[in-house]
C-alpha positions as a Markdown table, in Angstrom:
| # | Residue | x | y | z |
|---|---|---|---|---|
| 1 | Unk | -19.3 | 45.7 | -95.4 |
| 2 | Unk | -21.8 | 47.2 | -92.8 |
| 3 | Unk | -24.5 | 49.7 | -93.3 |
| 4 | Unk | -22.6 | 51.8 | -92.1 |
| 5 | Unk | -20.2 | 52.4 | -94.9 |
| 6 | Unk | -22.2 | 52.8 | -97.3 |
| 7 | Unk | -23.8 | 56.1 | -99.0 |
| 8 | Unk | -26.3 | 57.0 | -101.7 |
| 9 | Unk | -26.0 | 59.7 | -104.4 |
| 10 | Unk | -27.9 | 62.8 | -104.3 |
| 11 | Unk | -28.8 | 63.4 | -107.8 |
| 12 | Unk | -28.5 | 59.4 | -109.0 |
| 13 | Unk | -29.6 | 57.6 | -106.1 |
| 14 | Unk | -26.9 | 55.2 | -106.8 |
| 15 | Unk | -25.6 | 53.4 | -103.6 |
| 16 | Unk | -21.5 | 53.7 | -103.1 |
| 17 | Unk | -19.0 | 52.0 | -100.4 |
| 18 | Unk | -16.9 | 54.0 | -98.0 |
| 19 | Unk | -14.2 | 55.6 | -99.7 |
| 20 | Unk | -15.4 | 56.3 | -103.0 |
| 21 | Unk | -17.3 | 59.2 | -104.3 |
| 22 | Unk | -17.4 | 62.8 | -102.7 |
| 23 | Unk | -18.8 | 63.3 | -99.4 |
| 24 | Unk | -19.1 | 67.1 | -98.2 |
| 25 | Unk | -20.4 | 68.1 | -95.0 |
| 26 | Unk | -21.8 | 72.0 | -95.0 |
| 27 | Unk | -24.4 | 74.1 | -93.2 |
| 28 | Unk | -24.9 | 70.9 | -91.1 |
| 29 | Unk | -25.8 | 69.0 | -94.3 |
| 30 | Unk | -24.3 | 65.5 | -95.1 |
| 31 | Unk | -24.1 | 65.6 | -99.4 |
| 32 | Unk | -23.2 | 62.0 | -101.2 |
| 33 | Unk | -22.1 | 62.3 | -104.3 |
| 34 | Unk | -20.9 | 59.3 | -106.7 |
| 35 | Unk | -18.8 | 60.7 | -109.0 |
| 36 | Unk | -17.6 | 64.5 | -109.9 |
| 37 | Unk | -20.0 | 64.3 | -112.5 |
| 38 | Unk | -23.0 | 64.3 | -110.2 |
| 39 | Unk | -21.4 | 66.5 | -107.7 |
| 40 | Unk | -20.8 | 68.9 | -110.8 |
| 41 | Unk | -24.1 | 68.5 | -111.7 |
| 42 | Unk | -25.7 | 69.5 | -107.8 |
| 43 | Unk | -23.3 | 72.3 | -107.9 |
| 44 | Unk | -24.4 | 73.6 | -111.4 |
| 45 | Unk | -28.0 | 73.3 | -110.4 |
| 46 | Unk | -27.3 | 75.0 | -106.9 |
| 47 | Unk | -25.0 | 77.9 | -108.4 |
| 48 | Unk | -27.7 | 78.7 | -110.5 |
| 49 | Unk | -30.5 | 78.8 | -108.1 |
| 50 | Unk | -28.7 | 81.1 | -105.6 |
| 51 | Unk | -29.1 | 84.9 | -106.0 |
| 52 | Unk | -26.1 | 86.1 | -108.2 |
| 53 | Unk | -26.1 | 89.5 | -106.2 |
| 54 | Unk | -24.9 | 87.9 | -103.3 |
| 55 | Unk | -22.4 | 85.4 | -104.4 |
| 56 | Unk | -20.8 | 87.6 | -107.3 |
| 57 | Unk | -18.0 | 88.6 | -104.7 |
| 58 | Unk | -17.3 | 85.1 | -103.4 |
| 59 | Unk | -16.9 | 83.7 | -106.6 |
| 60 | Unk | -14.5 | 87.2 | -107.4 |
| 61 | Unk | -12.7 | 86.6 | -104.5 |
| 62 | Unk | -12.0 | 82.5 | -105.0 |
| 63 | Unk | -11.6 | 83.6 | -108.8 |
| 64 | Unk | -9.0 | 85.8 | -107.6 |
| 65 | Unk | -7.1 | 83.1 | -105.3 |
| 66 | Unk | -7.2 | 80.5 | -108.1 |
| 67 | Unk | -5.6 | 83.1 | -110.2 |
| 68 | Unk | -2.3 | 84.0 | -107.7 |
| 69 | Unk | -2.0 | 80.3 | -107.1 |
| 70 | Unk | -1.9 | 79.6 | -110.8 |
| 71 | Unk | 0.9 | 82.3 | -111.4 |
| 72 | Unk | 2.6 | 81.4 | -108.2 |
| 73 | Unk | 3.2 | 77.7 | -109.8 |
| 74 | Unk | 4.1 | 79.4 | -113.1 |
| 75 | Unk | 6.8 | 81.3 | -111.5 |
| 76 | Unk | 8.0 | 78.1 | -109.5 |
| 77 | Unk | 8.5 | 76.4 | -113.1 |
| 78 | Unk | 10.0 | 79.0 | -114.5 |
| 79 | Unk | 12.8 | 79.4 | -112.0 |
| 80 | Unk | 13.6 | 75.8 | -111.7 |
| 81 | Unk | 14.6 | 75.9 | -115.8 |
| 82 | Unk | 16.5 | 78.9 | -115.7 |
């Protein structure tokens, strides 16, 4: 396997093969993430660092498309046992 492939962790420092993990590229950032459990734990710390004036709406409007996508599959269910 080359260098190449290979990633560290952010928040463990643990080193991961191509393929595995969570990779997200934002804001011209590369974050490495091992598992969901350190990416949950980046996110938690980065939520709460961010001022909550400015992302209440964002997380109100992704809040609100969760929501209609949720009921959307409910309704889908429901019609295919009637």
């Amino acid at each position: 396997m080359s260098v190449e492939s290979k990633h560290k962790c952010l928040t463990c420092g643990r080193v991961f093969p191509e393929g595995q993990g969570i990779i997200i590229k934002i804001a011209g950032e590369t974050l490495e993430f091992h598992s969901s459990k350190c990416f949950a734990k980046f996110a938690r710390d980065l939520l709460s660092r961010l001022p909550q004036d400015e992302i209440k709406g964002y997380i109100k409007k992704i809040r609100e498309e969760y929501e209609e996508i949720i009921e959307q599959k409910r309704k889908l269910k429901s019609k295919k046992i009637a």
